[in-house]
N, C-alpha and C positions, 0 to 999 in steps of 0.2 A: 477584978470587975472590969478594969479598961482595959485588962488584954482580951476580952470577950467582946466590947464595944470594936476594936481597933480590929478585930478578926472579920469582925460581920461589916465593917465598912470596905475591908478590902476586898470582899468576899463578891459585896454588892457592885464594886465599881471596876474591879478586874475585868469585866467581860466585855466592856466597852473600850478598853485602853490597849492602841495599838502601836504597832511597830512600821515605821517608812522608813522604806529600803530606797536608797539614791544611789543611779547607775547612768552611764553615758556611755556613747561608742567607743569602742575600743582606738580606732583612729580617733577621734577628738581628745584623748587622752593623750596620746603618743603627741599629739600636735605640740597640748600644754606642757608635759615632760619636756620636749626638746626649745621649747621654749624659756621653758627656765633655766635648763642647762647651757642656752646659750645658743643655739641651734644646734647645737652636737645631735648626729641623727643617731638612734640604736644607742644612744647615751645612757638611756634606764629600760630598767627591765622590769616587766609586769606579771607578777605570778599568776599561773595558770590557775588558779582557786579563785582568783576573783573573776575569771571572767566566765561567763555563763555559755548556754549553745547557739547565742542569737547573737555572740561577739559585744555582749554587752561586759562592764566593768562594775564592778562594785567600788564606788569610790565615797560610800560615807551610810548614817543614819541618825534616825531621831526616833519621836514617840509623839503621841499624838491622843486625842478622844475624840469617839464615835457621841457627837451633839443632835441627831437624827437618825429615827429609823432607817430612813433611805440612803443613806450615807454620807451626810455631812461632817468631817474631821476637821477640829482644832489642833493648830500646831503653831511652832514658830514661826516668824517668818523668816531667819534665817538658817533654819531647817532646811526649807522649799527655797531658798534664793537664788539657786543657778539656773539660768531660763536654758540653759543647755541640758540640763540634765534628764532622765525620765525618774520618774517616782511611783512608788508602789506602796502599798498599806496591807499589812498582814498582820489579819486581826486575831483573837485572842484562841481562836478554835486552831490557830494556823492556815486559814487560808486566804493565800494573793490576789488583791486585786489592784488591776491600774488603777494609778489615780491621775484627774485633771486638778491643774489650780484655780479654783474659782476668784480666790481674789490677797492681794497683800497689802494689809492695811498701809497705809503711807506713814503713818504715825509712830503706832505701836509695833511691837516685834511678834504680830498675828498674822496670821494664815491662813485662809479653811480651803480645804481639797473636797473632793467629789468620787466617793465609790460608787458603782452601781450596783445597788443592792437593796432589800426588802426584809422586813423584821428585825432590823440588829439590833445589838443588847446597846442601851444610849446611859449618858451618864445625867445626873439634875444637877444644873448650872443653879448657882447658890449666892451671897451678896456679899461680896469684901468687905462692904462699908458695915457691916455688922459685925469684922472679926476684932478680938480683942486680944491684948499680948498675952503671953503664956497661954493660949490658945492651944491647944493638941492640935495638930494638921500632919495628914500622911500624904507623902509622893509616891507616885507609880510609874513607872518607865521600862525604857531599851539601854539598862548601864553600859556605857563606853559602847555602846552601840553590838555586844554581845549578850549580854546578859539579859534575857526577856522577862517582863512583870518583874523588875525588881523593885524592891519596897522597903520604903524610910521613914522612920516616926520622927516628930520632933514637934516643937513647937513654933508659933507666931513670934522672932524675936524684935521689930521694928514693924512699924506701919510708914507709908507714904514719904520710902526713902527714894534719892535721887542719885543717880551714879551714871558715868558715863561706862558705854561698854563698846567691845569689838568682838565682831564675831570671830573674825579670821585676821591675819597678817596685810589681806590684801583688802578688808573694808577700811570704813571711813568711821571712825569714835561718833558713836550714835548716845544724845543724852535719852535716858530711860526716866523717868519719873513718876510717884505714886507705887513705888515699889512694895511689895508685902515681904520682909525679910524672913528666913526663917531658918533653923539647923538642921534640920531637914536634909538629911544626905541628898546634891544635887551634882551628876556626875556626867562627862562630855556623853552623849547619848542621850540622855533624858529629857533634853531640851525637845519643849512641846507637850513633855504631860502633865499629867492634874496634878493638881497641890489639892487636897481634900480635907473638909472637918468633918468630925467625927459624927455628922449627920448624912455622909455618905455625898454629899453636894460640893460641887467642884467651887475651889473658889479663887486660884491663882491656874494662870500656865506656868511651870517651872522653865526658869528663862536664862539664868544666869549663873555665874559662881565667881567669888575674888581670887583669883590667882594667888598663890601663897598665904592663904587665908585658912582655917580650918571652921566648918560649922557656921559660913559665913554665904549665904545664897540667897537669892532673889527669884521671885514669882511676878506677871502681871495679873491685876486684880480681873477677875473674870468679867466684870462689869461691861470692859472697852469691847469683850470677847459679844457677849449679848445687844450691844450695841449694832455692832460689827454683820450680825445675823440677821437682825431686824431690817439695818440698813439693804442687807444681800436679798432679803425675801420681797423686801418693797420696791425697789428701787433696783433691783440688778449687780448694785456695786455699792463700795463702802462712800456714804459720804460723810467730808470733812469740812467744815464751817471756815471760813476765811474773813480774817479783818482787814486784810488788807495795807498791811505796813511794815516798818523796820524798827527795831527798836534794841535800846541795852540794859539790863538790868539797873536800877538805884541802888546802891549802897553808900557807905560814908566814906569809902575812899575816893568813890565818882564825884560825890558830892563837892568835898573839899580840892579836888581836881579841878572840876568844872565849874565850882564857884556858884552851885548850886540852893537852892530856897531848900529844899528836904532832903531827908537819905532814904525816900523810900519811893517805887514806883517804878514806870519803865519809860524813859524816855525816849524820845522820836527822833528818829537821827539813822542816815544812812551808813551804810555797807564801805561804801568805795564810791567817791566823785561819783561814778557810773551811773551809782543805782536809785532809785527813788526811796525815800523816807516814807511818803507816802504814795499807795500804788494810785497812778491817775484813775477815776471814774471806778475805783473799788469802794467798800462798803466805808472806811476812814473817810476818805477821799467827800463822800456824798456825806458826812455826817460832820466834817468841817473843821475835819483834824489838821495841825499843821507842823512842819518840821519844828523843832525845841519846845513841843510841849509835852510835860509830863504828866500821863495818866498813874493818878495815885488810888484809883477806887474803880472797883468795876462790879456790878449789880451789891453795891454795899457794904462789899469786903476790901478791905486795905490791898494794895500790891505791896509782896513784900517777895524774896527770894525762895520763901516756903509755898507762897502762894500767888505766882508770877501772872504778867496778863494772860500768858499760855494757858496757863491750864484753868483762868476760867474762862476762856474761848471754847474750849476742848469738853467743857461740861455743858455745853449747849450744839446744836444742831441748825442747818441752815435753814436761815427764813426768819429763825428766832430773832427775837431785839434785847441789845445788849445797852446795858447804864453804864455811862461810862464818867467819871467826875477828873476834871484836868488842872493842871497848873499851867498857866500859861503867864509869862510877863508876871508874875505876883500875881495874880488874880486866878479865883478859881472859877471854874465853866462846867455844868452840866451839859452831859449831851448823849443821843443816841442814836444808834445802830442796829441797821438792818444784817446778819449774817447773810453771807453767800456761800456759795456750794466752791470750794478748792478743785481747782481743774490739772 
């Protein structure tokens, strides 16, 4: 009976799920080639299969979903992250179109592109915060960036994990949090398409895998994705809420370090001599926050490492006002804040 369910979900959501193609100038490659070899010129050689009649190069892909008619595509964002590069979407019938970046979230590892196009098959965006473990969920993608519409059962194995990841050699370890785990075959290609329950509604982007790990991958909850579009439709661009400040996680190592009153919370405290603890005339700033004090509760909820002041900054939107309860000196202080828009 579920391999009849699992047939008609794929059935339904194949037609929206597509394949981006990343290609650059043929000289802008050769640049980066002899750049890593050192300057050595004619150092590497670039096979005539990758490069196409307009001297372009094929130098990578992903996979993505069609979230509008008209052609709004979900994908990763570092997928889409080389501003050098061109990108193209070729959707499930086989046909190419350019695509434009409309935006990359600052936050999350999202991206929506822009086809120009009319009636396409779209996929129904669905609600993480409803999925439960042992969950069935199917992934769809471009495997290893050859393999088109390939497809993976498995289940929900972890909710709201937190992992640091890298896209490449040459980014910078990006922390990812609120992760949907799952075993769920996820393979170099596939980065950017749906993670699906078996209601046919998209409810992760497949975003990750553990290196030397087997049946160990990562989705983000599609939630940030719907957010993301809302923001795009209203507003232009994605916006991110800022508190304006610096701070470092509580624990009981800090605690007994620093001779601290608790072990939980985040407290305020800079970077480097440089930087501000608190950013001048930001939303902290007006709300009367000060360097060494510890926000331990924010609309309610404890800060704890599972539930950092991040990410209940990140579940609110700018303008909004936030509770925030502090320790300051022994004594504890009520107070609030205006979010602002992250420039």
């Amino acid at each position: 009976m579920q391999d009849k369910v699992v047939i008609n979900t794929i059935k339904a959501v194949l037609p929206a799920v597509v394949s981006i193609a990343i290609t650059k100038r043929l000289a802008d490659v050769k640049k980066e080639m002899n750049k890593v070899l050192h300057g050595k010129k004619n150092g590497g050689e670039i096979s005539s299969d990758l490069i196409d009649a307009h001297g372009m190069v094929s130098v990578g892909g992903g996979s993505g979903f069609i979230a509008s008619s008209d052609g709004l595509i979900i994908t990763n964002k570092h997928v889409v992250s080389d501003t050098k590069a061109e990108y193209s979407v070729i959707t499930s019938d086989g046909t190419t179109y350019p695509a434009m970046i409309l935006s990359r979230d600052p936050i999350y590892d999202v991206a929506i592109l822009k086809i120009n196009g009319s009636g396409l098959p779209v996929v129904k965006l669905g609600n993480a915060g409803k999925l439960e473990l042992g969950e069935s969920v199917v992934t769809i993608g471009n495997a290893l960036g050859i393999f088109r519409n390939t497809v993976s059962l498995g289940i929900v194995s972890g909710l709201s994990r937190v992992i640091v990841a890298q896209a490449d050699a040459k980014s910078k370890p990006q922390e990812m949090r609120g992760l949907i785990q799952t075993d769920a075959a996820i393979n170099s290609g596939n980065s950017g398409g749906p993670l699906v329950n078996l209601d046919g509604e998209v409810v992760g982007i497949n975003a990750a895998i553990v290196s030397g790990a087997q049946n160990i991958n990562f989705a983000i909850p599609i939630n940030a994705v719907k957010r993301d579009l809302d923001d795009l439709l209203r507003f232009g661009h994605i916006r991110r809420p800022l508190l304006g400040l610096r701070f470092v996680s509580v624990d009981k190592n800090l605690q007994e370090k620093l001779s601290l009153q608790i072990d939980h919370g985040a407290l305020v405290m800079k970077e480097s001599p440089k930087d501000f603890a608190v950013v001048p005339k930001g939303p902290a700033d007006k709300a009367g926050i000060k360097e060494g004090d510890i926000i331990f509760e924010c609309n309610g909820k404890k800060i704890t490492p599972e539930n950092t002041i991040s990410d209940c900054i990140e579940q609110n939107r700018p303008g909004d006002t936030v509770h925030l309860k502090i320790l300051r000196k022994g004594k504890e202080y009520f107070t609030k804040l205006v979010l602002e828009e992250r420039r």
